[in-house]
C-alpha positions in Angstrom: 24.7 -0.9 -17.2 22.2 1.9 -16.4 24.1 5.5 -15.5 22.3 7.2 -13.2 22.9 10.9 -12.3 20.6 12.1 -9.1 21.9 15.7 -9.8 20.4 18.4 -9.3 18.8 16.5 -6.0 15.1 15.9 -7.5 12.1 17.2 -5.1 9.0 15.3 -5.9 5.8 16.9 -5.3 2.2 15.4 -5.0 -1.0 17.3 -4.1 -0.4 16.8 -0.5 3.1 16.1 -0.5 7.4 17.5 -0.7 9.6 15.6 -1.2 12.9 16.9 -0.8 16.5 16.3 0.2 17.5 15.7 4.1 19.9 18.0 5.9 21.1 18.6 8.5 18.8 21.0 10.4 16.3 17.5 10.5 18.5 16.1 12.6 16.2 16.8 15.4 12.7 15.8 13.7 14.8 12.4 12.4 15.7 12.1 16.3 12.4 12.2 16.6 11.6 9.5 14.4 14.6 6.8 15.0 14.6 6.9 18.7 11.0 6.1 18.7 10.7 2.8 19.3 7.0 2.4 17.8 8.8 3.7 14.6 11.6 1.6 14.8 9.8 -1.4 15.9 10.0 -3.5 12.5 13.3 -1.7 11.2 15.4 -4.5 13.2 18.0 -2.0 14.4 18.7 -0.5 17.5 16.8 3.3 17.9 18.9 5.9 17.9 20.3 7.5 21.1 21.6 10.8 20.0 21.1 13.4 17.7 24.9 12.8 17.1 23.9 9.1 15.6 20.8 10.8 12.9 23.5 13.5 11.8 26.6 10.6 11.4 23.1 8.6 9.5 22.6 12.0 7.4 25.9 11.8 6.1 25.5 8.6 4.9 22.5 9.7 3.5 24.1 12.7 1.6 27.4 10.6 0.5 25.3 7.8 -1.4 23.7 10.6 -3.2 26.6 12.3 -3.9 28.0 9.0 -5.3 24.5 8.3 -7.2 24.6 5.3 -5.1 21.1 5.9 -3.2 18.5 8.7 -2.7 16.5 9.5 0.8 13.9 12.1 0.4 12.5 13.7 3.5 8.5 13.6 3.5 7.2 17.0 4.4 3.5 17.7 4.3 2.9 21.1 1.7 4.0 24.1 3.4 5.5 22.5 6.0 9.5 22.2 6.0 9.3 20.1 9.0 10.2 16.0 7.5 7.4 13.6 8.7 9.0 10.3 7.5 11.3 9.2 4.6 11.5 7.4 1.5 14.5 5.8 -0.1 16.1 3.6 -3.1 19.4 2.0 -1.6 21.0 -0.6 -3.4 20.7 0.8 -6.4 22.0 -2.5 -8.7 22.9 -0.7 -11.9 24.0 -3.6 -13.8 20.2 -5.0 -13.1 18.6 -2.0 -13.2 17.4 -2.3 -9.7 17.0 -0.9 -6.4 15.7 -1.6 -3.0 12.8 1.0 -1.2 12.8 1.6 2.6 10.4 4.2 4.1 9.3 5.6 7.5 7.0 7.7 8.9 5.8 9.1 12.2 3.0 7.5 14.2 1.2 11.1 14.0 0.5 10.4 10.2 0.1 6.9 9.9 -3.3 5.3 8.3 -3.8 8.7 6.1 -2.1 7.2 2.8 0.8 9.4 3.0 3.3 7.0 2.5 1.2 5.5 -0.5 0.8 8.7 -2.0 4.9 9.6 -1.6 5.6 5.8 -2.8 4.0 6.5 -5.7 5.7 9.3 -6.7 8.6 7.8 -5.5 8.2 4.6 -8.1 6.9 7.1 -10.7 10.4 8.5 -10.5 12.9 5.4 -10.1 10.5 3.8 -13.6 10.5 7.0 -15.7 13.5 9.3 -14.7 16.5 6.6 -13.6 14.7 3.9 -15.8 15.0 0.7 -13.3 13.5 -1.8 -14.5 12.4 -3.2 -10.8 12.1 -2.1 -6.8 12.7 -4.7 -4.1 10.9 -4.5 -0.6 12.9 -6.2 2.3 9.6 -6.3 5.1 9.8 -8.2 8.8 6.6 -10.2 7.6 4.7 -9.2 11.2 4.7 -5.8 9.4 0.7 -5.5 8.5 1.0 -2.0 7.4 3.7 -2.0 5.6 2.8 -4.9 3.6 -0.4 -3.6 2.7 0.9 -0.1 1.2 3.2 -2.4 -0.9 0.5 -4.1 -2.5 -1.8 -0.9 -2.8 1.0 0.3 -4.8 1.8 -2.9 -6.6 4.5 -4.7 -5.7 3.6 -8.8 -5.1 5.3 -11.2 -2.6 8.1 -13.2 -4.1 9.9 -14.6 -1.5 9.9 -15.5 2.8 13.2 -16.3 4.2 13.2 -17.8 7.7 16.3 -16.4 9.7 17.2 -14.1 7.5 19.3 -12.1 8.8 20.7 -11.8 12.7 19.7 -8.4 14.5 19.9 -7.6 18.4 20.6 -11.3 19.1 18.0 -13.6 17.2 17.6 -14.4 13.8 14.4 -12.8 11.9 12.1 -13.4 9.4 11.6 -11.9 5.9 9.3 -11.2 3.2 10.2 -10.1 -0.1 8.3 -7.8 -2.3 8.9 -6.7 -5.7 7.2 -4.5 -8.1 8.3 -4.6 -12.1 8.1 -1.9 -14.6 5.3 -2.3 -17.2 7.3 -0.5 -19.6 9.1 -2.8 -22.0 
């Protein structure tokens, strides 16, 4: 069974990159981000309406890492406080050693490799600091972008489920991507 202990919150830097815990004065700037509907468009949930629903989703955020359960940086560009997407590990399987990564970020800074660039740091930290041994990557299969910063960063296609899972009234699609630890 791996123990993992997120505490003190761990900020992650990279030479363009902070990334840092969410609070609650991003409730806006996540607004921002999970109403829009280019954003949310392969997430497969509803956008959100209010700031109300990102600062009930911020709880969530800040109980699983209380519990060690999950961790959700906020992706800020250096120098800037202001969040311009997130990365995560959710699911964290300790008796497998294994987690599942979900990310956003905002049309504005798409295409630049940010979210490669925070991924990395992201995996650097979930293989060296909380020792998984593997990351899972749940992506709607119509997701080009998405798929392609997986593989820059590694991970392979393992699996396609048809009807996966039931969202908003139809059954979709998905791939499965998974990236292993080289350290043995």
């Amino acid at each position: 069974m791996l123990h993992i202990n997120l505490h003190p919150f761990p900020v992650l830097q990279t030479p363009r990159l902070t990334l840092r815990a969410i609070n609650f004065e991003d409730a806006e700037a996540f607004f921002a981000l999970r109403s829009s509907p280019q954003v949310m468009k392969y997430i497969d949930r509803p956008p959100a309406k209010t700031t109300e629903e990102v600062t009930e989703w911020i709880k969530v955020v800040q109980t699983q890492h209380e519990k060690n359960d999950g961790i959700m940086w906020g992706i800020c560009l250096n120098g800037n406080p202001l969040p311009i997407g997130n990365i995560c590990f959710w699911r964290l399987d300790k008796e497998n050693h294994r987690a599942g990564i979900g990310y956003m970020l905002s049309p504005a800074y798409q295409g630049m490799g940010i979210m490669q660039e925070a991924m990395n740091e992201a995996i650097k930290y979930a293989f060296e600091v909380i020792h998984m041994h593997s990351i899972e990557a749940i992506v709607n299969p119509s997701n080009r972008a998405s798929i392609s910063t997986l593989e820059r960063c590694g991970f392979v296609r393992e699996a396609y489920f048809r009807e996966h899972y039931f969202s908003e009234g139809r059954f979709l699609d998905s791939a499965i991507y998974s990236l292993i630890t080289n350290k043995k």
